[in-house]
C-alpha positions as CSV (number, residue, x, y, z in Angstrom):
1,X,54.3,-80.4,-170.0
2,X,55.9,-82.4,-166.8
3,X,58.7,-80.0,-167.1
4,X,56.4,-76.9,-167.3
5,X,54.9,-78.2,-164.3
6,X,58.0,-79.3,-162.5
7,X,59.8,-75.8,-163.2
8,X,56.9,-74.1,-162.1
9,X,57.1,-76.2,-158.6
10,X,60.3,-75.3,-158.3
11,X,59.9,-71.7,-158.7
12,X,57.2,-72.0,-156.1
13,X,59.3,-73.6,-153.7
14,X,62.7,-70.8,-154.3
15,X,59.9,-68.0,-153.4
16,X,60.0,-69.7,-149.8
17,X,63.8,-70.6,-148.7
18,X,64.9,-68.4,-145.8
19,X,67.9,-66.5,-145.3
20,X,70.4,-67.8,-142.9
21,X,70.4,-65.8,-139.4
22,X,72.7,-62.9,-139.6
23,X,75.0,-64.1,-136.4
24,X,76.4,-61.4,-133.9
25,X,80.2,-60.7,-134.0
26,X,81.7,-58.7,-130.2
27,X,83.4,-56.6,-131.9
28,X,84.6,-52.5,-130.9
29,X,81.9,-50.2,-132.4
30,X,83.4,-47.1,-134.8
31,X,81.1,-44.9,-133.0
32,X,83.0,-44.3,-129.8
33,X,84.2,-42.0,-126.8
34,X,87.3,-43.6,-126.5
35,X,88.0,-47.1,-127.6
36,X,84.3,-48.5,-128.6
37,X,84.0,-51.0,-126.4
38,X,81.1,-49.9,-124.6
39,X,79.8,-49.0,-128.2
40,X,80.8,-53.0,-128.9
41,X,79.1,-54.5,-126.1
42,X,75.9,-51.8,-126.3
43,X,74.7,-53.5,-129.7
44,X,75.9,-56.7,-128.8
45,X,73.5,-56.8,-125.9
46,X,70.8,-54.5,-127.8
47,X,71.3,-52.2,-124.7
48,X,72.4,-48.5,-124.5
49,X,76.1,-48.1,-124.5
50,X,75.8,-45.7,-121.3
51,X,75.0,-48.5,-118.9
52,X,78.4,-50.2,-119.6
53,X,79.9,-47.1,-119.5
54,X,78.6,-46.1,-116.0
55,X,79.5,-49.6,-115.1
56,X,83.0,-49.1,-116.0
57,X,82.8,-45.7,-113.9
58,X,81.6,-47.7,-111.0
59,X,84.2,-50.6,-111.0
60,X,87.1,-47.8,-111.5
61,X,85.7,-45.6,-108.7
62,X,85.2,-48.8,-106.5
63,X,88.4,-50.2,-106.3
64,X,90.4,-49.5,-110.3
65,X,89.3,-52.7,-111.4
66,X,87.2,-50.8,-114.6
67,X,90.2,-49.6,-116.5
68,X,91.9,-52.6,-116.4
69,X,88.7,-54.3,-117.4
70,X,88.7,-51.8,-120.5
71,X,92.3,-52.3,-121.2
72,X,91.8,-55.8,-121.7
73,X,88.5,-55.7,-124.0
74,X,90.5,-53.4,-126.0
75,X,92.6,-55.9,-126.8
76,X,90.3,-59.3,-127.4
77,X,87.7,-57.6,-129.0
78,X,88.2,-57.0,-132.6
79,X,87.5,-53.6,-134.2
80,X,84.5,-53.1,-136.5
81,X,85.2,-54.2,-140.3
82,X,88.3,-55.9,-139.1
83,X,88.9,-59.8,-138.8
84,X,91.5,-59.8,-135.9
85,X,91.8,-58.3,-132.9
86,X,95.0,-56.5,-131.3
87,X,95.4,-59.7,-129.2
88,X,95.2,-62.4,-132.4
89,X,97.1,-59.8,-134.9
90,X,100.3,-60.0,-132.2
91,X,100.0,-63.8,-131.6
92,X,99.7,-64.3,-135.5
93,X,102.6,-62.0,-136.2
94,X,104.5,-63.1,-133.4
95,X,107.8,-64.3,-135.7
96,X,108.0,-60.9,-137.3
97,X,107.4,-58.7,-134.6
98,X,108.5,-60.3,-131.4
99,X,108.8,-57.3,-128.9
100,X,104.7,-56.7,-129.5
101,X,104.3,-60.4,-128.0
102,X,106.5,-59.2,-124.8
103,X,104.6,-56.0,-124.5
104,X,101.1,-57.9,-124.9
105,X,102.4,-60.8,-122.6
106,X,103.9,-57.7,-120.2
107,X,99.8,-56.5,-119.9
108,X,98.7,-59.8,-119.5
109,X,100.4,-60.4,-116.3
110,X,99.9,-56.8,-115.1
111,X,96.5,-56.4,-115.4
112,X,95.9,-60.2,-113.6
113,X,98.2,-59.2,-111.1
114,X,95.9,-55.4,-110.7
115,X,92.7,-56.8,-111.2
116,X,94.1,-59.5,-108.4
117,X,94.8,-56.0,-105.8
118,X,92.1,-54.2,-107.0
119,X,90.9,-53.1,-104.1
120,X,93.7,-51.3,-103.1
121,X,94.4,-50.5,-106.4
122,X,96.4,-47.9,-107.4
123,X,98.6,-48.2,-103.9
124,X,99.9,-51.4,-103.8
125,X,100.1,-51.7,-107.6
126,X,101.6,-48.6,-109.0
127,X,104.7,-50.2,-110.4
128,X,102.2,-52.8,-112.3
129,X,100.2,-50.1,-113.3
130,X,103.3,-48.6,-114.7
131,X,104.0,-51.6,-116.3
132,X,100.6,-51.8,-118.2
133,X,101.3,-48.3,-119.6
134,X,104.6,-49.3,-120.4
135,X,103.5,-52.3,-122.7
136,X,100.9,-50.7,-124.0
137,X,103.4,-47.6,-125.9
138,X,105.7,-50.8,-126.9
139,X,102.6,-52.5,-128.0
140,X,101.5,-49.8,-130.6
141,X,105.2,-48.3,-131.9
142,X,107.9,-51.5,-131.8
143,X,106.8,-51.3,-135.6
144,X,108.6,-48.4,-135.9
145,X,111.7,-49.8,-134.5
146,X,113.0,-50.5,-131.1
147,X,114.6,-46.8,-130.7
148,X,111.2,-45.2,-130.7
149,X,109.3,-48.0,-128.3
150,X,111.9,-46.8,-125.6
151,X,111.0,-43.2,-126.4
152,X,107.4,-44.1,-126.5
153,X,107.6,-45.7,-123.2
154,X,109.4,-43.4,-121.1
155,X,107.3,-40.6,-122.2
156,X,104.0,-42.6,-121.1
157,X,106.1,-43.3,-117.9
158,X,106.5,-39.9,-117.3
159,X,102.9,-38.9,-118.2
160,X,101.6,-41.0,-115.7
161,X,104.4,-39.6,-113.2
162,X,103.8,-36.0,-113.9
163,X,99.1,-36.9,-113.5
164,X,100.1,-38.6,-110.6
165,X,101.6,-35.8,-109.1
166,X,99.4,-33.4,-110.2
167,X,96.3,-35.5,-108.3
168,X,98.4,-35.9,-105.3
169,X,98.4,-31.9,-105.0
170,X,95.1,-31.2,-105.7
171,X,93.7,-34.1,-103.6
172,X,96.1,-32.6,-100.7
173,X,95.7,-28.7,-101.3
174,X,99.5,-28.5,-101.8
175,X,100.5,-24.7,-103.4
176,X,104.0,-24.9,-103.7
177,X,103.9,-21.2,-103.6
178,X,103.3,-21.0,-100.2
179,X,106.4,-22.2,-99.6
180,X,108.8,-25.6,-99.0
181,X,110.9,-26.7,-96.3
182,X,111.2,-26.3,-92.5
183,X,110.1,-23.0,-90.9
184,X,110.0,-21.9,-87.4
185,X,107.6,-19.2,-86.1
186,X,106.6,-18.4,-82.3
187,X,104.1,-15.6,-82.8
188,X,103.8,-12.6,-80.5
189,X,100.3,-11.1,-81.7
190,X,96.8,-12.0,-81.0
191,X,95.8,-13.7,-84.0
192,X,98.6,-15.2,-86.9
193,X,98.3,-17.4,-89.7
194,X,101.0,-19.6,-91.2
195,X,101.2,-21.5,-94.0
196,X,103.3,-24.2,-95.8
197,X,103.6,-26.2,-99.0
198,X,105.7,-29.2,-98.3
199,X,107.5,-29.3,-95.5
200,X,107.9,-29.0,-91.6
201,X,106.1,-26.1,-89.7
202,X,107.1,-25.5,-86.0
203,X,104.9,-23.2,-84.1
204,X,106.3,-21.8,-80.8
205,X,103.2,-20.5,-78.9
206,X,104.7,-19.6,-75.8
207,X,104.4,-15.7,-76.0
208,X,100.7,-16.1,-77.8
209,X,98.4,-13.4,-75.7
210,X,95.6,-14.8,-73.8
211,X,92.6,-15.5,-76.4
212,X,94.6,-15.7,-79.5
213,X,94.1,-17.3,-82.4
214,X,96.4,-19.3,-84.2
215,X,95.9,-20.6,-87.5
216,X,98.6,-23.0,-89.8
217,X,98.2,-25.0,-92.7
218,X,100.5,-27.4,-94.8
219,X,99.7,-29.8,-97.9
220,X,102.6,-32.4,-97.3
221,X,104.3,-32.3,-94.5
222,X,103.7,-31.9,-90.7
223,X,102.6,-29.3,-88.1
224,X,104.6,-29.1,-84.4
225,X,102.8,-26.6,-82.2
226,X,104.7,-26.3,-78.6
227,X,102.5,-24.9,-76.3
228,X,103.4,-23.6,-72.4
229,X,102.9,-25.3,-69.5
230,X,99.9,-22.9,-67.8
231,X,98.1,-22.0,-70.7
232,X,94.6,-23.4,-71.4
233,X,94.6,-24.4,-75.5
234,X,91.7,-25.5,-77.6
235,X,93.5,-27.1,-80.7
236,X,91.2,-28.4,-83.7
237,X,93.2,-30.6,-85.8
238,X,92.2,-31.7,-89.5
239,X,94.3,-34.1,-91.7
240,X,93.3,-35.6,-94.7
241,X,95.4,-38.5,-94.4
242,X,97.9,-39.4,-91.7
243,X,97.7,-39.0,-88.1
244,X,97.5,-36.3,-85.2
245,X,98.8,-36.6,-81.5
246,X,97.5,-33.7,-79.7
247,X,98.5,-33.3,-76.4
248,X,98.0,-37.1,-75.2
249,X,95.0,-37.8,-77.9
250,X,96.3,-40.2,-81.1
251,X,94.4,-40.9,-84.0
252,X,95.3,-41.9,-87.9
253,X,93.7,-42.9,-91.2
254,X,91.7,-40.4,-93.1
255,X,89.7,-37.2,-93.0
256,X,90.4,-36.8,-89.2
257,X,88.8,-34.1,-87.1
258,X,90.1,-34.0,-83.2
259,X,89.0,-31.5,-81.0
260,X,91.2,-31.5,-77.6
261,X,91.2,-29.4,-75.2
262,X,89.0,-26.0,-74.2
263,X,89.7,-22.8,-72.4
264,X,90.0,-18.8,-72.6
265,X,93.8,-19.4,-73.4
266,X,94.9,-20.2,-77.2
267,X,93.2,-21.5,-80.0
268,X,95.0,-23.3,-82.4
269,X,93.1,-24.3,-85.9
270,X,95.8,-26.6,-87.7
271,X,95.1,-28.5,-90.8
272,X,97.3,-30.7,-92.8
273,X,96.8,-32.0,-96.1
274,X,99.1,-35.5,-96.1
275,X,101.1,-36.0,-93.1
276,X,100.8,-35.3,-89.1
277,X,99.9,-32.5,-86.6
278,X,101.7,-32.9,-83.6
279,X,100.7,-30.9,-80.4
280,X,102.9,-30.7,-77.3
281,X,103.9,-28.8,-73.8
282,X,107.0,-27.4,-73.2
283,X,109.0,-28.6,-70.7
């Protein structure tokens, strides 16, 4: 009877033993655009993954600092299902695979070093930014032997070279098809247009008719307009970045707009992507 009664007390008291609290892990979510960590960091916080995402947006646009943010999540934060993240599975495999612990130790100092310039980040640190893309291809193919790391790495090199490029163009306007080098003009007709890719264009205006319009444009490079002694010139000059000296009147930095001058004479519209607009007299 006592153990009838005791049994039954015990049952009672099983029915009402909790479960022990199911404790969060930061790790990168399966579900992802890229690498999961917003994903991660969304059900970590109980938040919508989209406001770390436009956060990462933000710190990239402001200054660069939200890919290398990224970068370095991807590596502490483990992936979901797995124990270890990129980080701990090269530091605990360090003996066997050596040349992942350079490449990881490579990132490391790049990315402090970035984050460190971040507001001038990419100009001042290109080469480290290089150097994180670098160690990154080593990181994920020394595996497969030193041979194909190199390969790995100089294709990511030239990747980044080749984008870069690209950019630079489009953010300048530069069509190589119209044209690189140096090219000389001195226009005879009322109204002329010129333009250039990369290069040097030198405009001669001296036998320009009264009231014409001259108009010249170059992605990378620089525009030298000479114009004679008595003629009146309005000259509106536009450079994305660099600098203009028109006819006495300096200026530099970016997006400039400088109006000098006025008159019946010669107008001259001259717009330069990256570089410098010159305007001068003749002797």
């Amino acid at each position: 009877m006592v153990q009838s009664v005791a049994s039954e007390h015990h049952a009672g008291m099983s029915e009402h033993i909790l479960q022990p609290p199911t404790i969060k892990r930061l790790e990168r979510s399966t579900h992802r655009y890229v690498a999961g960590v917003c994903g991660g960091l969304g059900r970590y916080f109980d938040l919508n993954p989209t406001v770390f995402r436009l956060g990462f947006v933000v710190l990239t646009v402001l200054g660069g600092a939200g890919v290398l943010v990224y970068i370095a999540a991807v590596l502490v934060m483990p992936k979901e299902g797995e124990d270890r993240s990129i980080a701990e599975d090269v530091l605990a495999n360090r003996r066997e695979h050596p040349a992942r612990l350079i490449a990881l130790g490579l990132i490391a100092v790049a990315v402090l070093s970035l984050l460190a310039n971040a507001r001038s980040w990419p100009g001042q640190g290109a080469a480290w930014f290089l150097v994180v893309i670098g160690g990154l291809a080593l990181l994920f193919t020394s595996r497969r032997g030193i041979a194909a790391a190199i390969i790995a790495v100089l294709a990511a090199v030239a990747i980044v070279i080749v984008a870069a490029v690209v950019a630079t163009f489009a953010w300048f306007n530069v069509s190589l098809g119209d044209g690189v080098g140096k090219h000389d003009y001195a226009p005879v007709t009322a109204v002329s247009t010129y333009k250039l890719g990369i290069g040097r264009l030198n405009l001669d205006l001296t036998h320009v008719p009264a009231g014409g319009h001259v108009t010249a444009r170059v992605g990378l490079g620089e525009i030298h307009v000479f114009l004679p002694q008595n003629v009146s010139a309005r000259i509106n000059a536009h450079v994305k970045a660099g600098s203009v000296d028109a006819l006495g009147q300096r200026d530099d930095g970016t997006h400039l707009h400088l109006v000098v001058g006025g008159g019946t004479g010669v107008t001259v519209d001259a717009k330069v992507g990256g570089g410098r607009i010159v305007v001068e007299r003749t002797p």
